[in-house]
C-alpha positions in Angstrom: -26.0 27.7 -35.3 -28.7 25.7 -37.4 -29.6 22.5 -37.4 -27.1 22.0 -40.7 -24.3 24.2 -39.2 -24.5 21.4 -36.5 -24.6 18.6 -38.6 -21.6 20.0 -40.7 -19.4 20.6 -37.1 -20.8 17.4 -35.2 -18.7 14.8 -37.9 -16.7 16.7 -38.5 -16.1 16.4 -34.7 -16.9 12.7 -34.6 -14.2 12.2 -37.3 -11.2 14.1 -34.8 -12.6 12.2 -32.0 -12.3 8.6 -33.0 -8.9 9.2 -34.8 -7.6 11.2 -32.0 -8.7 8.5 -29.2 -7.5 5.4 -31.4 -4.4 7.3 -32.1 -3.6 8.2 -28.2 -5.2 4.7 -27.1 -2.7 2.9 -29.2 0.3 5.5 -28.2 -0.5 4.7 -24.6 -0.9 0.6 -24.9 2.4 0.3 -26.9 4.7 3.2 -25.1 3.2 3.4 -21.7 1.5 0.1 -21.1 -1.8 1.7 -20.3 -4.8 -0.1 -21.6 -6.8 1.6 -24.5 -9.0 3.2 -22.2 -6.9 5.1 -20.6 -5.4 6.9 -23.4 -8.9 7.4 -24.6 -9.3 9.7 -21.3 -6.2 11.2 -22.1 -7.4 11.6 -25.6 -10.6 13.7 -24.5 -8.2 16.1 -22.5 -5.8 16.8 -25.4 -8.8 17.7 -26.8 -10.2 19.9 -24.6 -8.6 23.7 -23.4 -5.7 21.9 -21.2 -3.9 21.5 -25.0 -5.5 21.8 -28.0 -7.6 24.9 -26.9 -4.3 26.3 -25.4 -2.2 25.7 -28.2 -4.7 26.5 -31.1 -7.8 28.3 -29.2 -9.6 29.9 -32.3 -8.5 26.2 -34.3 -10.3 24.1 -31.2 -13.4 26.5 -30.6 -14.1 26.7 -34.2 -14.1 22.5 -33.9 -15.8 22.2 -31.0 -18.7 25.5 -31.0 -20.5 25.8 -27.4 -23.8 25.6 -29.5 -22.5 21.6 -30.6 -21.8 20.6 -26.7 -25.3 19.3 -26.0 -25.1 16.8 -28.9 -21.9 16.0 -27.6 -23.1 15.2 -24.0 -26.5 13.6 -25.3 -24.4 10.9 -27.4 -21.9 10.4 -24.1 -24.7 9.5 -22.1 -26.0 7.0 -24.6 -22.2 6.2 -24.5 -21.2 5.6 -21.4 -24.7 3.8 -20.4 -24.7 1.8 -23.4 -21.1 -0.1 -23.0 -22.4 -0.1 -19.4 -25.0 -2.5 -20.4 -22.9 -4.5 -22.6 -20.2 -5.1 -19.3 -23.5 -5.9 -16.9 -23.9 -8.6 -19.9 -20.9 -10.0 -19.0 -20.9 -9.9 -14.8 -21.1 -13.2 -13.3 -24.1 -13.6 -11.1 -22.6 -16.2 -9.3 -19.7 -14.9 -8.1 -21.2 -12.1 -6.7 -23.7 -13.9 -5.1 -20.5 -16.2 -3.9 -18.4 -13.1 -2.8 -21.1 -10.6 -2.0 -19.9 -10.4 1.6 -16.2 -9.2 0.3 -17.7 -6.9 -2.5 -20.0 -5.0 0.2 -17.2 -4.9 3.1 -14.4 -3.2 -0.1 -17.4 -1.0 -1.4 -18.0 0.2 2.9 -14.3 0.5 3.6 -13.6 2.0 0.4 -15.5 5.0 1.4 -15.2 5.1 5.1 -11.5 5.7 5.1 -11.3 8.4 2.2 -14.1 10.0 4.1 -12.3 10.2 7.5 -9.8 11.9 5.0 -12.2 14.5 3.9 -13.3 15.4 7.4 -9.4 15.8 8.2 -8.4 18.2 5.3 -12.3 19.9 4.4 -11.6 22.5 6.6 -8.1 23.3 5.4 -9.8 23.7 2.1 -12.6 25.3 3.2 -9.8 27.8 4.9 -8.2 28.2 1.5 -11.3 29.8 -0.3 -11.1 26.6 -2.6 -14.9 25.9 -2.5 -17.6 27.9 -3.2 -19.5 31.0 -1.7 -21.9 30.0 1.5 -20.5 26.8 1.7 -20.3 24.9 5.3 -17.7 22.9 6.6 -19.9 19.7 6.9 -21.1 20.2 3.3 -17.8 20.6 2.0 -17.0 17.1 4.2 -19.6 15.8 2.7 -18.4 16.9 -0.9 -15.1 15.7 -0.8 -16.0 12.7 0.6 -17.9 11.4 -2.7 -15.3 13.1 -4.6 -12.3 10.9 -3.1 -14.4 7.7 -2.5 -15.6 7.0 -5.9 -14.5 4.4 -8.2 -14.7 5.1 -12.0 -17.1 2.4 -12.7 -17.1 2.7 -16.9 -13.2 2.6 -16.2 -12.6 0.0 -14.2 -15.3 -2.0 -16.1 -12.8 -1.1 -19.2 -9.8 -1.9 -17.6 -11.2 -5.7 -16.5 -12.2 -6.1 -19.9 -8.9 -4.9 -21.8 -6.9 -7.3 -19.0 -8.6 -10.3 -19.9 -10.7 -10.1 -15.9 -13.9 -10.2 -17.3 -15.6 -13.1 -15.3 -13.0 -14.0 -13.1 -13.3 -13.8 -9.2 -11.1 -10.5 -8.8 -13.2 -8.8 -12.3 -16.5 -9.6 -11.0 -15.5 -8.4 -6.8 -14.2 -5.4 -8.2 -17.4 -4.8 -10.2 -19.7 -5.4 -7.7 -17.5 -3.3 -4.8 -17.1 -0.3 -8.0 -20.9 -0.6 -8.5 -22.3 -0.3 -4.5 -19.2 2.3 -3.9 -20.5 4.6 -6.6 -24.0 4.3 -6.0 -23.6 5.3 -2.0 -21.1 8.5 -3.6 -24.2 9.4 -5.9 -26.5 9.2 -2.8 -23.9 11.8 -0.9 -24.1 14.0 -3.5 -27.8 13.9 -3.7 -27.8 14.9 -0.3 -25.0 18.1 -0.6 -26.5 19.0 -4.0 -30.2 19.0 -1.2 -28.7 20.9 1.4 -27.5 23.4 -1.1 -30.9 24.6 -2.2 -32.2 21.8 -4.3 -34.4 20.5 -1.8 -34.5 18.1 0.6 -36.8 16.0 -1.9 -33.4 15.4 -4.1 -32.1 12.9 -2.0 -34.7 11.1 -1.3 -35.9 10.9 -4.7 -32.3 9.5 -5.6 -32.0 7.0 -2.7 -35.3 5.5 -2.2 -35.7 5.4 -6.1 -32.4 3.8 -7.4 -32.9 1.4 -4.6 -36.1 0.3 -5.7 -35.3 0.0 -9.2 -32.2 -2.3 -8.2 -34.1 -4.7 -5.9 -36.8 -4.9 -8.5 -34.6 -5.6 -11.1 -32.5 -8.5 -9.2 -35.6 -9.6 -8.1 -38.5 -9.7 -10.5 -36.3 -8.6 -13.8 -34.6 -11.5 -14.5 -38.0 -13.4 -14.7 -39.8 -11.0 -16.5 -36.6 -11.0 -19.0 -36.5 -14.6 -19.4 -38.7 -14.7 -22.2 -36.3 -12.8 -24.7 -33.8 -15.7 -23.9 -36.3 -18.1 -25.0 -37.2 -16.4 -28.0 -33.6 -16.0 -29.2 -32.5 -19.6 -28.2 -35.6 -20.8 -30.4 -34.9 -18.9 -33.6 -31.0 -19.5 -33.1 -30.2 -15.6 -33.2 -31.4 -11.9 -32.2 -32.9 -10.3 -34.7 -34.6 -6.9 -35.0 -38.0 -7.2 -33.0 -35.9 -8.9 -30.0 -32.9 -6.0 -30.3 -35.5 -3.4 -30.6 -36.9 -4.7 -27.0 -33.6 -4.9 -25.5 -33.0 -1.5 -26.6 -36.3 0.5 -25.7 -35.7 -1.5 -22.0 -32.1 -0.1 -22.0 -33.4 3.4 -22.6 -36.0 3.0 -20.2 -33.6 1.7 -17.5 -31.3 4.5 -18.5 -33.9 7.2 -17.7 -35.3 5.8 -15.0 -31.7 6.0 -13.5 -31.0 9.7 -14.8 -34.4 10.7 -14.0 -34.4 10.6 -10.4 -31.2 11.7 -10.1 -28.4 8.9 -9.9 -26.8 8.4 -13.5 -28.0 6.1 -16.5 -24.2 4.0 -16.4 -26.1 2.2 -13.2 -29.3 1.9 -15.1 -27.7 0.0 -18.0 -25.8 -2.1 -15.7 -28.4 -3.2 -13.8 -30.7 -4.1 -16.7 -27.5 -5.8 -18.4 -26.8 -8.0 -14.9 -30.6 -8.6 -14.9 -30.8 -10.3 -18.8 -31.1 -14.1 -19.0 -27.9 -15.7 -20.3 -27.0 -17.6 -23.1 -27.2 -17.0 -27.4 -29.6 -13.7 -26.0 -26.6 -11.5 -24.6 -23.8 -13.1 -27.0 -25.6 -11.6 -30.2 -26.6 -8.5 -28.3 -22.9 -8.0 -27.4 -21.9 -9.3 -30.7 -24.1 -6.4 -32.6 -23.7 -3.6 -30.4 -20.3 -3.4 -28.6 -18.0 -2.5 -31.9 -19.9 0.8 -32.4 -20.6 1.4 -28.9 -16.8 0.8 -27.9 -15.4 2.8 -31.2 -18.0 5.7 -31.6 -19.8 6.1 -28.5 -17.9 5.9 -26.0 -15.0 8.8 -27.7 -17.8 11.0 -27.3 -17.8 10.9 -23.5 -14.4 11.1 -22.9 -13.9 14.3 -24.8 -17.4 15.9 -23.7 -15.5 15.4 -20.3 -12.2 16.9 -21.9 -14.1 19.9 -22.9 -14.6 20.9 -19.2 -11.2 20.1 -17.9 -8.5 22.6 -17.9 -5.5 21.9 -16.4 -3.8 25.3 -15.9 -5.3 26.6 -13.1 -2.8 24.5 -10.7 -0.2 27.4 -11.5 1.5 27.6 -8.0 3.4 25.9 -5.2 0.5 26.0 -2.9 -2.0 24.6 -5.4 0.6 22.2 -6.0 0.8 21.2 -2.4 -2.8 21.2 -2.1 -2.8 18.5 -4.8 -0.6 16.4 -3.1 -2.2 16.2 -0.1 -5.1 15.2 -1.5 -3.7 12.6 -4.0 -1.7 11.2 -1.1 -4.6 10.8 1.3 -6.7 9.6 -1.5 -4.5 6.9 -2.9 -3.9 5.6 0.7 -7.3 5.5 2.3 -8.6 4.0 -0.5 -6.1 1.2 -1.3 -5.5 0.8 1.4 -9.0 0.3 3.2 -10.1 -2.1 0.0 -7.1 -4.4 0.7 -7.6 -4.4 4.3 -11.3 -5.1 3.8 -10.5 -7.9 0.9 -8.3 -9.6 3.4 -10.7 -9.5 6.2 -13.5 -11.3 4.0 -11.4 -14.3 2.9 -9.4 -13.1 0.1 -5.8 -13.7 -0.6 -3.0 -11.5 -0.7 -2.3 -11.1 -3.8 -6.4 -10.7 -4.8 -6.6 -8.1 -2.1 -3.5 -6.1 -3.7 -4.9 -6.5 -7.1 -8.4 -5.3 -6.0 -7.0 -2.1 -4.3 -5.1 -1.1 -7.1 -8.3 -1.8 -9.2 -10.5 0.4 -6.7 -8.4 3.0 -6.8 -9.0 4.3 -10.2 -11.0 7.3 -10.3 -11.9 8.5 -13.7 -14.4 10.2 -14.9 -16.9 9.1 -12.7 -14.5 11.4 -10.7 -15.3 14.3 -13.1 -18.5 14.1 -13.7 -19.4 14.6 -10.4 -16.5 17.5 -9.5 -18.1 18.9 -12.8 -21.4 18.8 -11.5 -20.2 20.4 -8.2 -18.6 23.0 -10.2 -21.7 23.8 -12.2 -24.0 24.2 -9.2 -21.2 26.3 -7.6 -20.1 23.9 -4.3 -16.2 23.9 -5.1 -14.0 26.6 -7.5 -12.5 26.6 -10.6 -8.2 25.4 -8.1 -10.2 22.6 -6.6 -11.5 21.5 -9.8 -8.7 21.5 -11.7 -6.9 19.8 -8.6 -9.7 16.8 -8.7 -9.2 16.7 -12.4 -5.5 16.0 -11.9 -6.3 13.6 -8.9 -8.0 11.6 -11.1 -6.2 11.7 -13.9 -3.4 10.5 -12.3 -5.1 7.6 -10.2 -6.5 6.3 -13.1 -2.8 6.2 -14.9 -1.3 4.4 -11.9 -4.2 1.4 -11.7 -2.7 -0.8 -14.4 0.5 -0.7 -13.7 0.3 -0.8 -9.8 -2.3 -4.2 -10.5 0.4 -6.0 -13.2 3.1 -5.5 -10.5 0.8 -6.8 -7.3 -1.5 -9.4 -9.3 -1.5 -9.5 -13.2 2.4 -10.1 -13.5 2.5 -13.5 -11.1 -1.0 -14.4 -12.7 0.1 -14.5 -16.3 3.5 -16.6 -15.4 1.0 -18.7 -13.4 -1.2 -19.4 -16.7 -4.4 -17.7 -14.7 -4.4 -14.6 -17.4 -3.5 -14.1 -21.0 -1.3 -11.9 -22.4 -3.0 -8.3 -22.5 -1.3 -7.5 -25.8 -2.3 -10.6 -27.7 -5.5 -11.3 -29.1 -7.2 -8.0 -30.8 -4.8 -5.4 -30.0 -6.4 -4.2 -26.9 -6.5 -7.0 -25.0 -10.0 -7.5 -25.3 -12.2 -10.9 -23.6 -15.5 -9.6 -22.8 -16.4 -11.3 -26.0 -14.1 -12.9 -27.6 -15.6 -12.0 -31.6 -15.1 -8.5 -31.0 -12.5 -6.3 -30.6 -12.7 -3.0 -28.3 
């Protein structure tokens, strides 16, 4: 295609995406109870071959051309680490800093347990012909372990928003847990993606260099930064030359992140935690979340849509395969995050809420089965069995939280009603709706 072939199909594109993803989000929120962000992911599968391409295949490839896929996955990236930002804008320091002991004992648990599950059933797998050629039984542990243990960061930073969490002691736990539990599962894949011919260099590139970027940053970085916040509290607002620093930082951050090999959501999130508070991260949030929220982020659920296809689980055995695994994920992880949340001081009813929270996979969840499929560690059944895994952990979240925390919360007066204030629920800033 040419450059104006691609222009022509890209908004074209853009135009199906938002419309399909408002559409579905709204569908979801009023007849399901999801939050918007949920039917968003769903959105990005209709979208993809599990529906659309299966119901109308020459119709969907015509929209969506292979040649058009890399502007797609460019713009998700900028997406996904953009809102990313915006939510690290919003996470109390002090809390963390209050609860850090609970947020590191739910992030450790909630990847021990789910990988004592991969050890148990890797084999089994392995046995099945479900992962790839030349793969071992400890890399496959390995594999599954990451795939089962993660948290889908974006997602559950969505879902604290749209519930009104933002900056409570449950929203900003459940962050900092999401943020150390994804990180580590980026580190174990590092490491499989090493062993299988990469190069040992990989994962130590990935470890030691997101580890240093994140101490410096919570360190040093919020000193450095402080000068931005002094310049916007003295003029009374952002404008341009401020917003055009904060920007080239977040792009910086974000390709210092992707660049040696962790993702740039973490990047963005760490510079956004980092930023002095105060008029500074109110404007930014104030000018950048509406088109980051309605345009961007579309873009990464569908790229992620794109790859999924649902129709390979086609027979009992798959089926039971999938079960197993949901089953053993669902329960190790819950389960180990409550048990961990209680341990560290935390009520019942926090502990439930966080669990439920945690459990939420995602498409953190698919970009890394994606990756694995790519570089040719698991098949197309296991795949489609992880895409299904976390589809369907990700629907169960908010309804499992209202009925263990948000339902007693809200008759208690400690949340708002979800379906009140912009139609999504929306408090990470109050002036704009997601």
């Amino acid at each position: 295609m040419t450059n104006a072939e691609l222009s022509v199909a890209f908004f074209l594109q853009m135009a199906v995406i938002i419309a399909a993803c408002r559409v579905v989000g709204w569908a979801a929120k009023r007849w399901l109870g999801q939050p918007q962000v949920v039917g968003e992911m769903i959105a990005g599968v209709i979208l993809g071959p599990s529906l659309f391409g299966l119901l109308a295949p020459d119709l969907q490839a015509a929209l969506f051309p292979k040649e058009s896929r890399s502007i797609l996955f460019v713009g998700a990236q900028l997406g996904v680490g953009l809102y990313m930002f915006l939510v690290g804008l919003g996470f109390r320091r002090d809390h963390f800093r209050a609860h850090a002991t609970s947020a590191a004992a739910v992030s450790l648990a909630g990847m021990a347990a789910p990988f004592l599950v991969a050890v148990a059933i890797a084999p089994w797998l392995l046995s099945l012909g479900l992962f790839g050629k030349g793969i071992v039984t400890w890399q496959a542990m390995l594999f599954m372990g990451a795939a089962i243990s993660i948290t889908a960061f974006p997602m559950l930073a969505r879902i604290i928003h749209e519930r009104g969490l933002s900056g409570s002691r449950l929203g900003s736990l459940s962050l900092a847990a999401g943020a150390i539990d994804d990180a580590g599962a980026w580190c174990v894949l590092a490491i499989v993606l090493a062993s299988f011919g990469a190069g040992p260099m990989v994962a130590v590139v990935a470890i030691a260099g997101g580890g240093a970027f994140a101490l410096f940053m919570m360190t040093l970085g919020p000193r450095l930064l402080a000068p931005l916040g002094r310049i916007a509290e003295r003029e009374g607002r952002v404008g341009p030359s401020v917003l055009g620093v904060v920007l080239i930082l977040f792009m910086l951050s974000a390709w210092a992140m992707d660049a040696v090999g962790i993702h740039a959501v973490f990047g963005g999130f760490i510079l956004g935690v980092a930023m002095p508070r105060g008029l500074l991260t109110e404007e930014i949030k104030r000018q950048l979340e509406p088109f980051a929220v309605l345009v961007l982020l579309p873009m990464f659920f569908t790229f992620s849509g794109l790859n999924t296809q649902l129709t390979m689980v086609d027979n009992i055995g798959l089926a039971a395969v999938t079960l197993v695994i949901l089953a053993g994920s669902v329960l190790a992880k819950g389960g180990a995050c409550w048990a961990a949340a209680r341990l560290t001081g935390q009520d019942n009813a926090t502990a439930l809420g966080i669990g439920a929270l945690m459990n939420a996979r995602g498409l953190m969840e698919l970009i890394i089965i994606n990756i694995g499929l790519q570089r040719g560690v698991i098949g197309p059944a296991l795949f489609s069995i992880l895409v299904l895994m976390a589809i369907i952990t990700t629907l169960m979240a908010s309804p499992l939280f209202e009925w263990v925390y948000g339902r007693r919360a809200r008759e208690q007066g400690e949340l708002g009603d979800p379906n009140e204030p912009d139609g999504d629920g929306a408090r990470l800033s109050p002036r704009v709706t997601a």
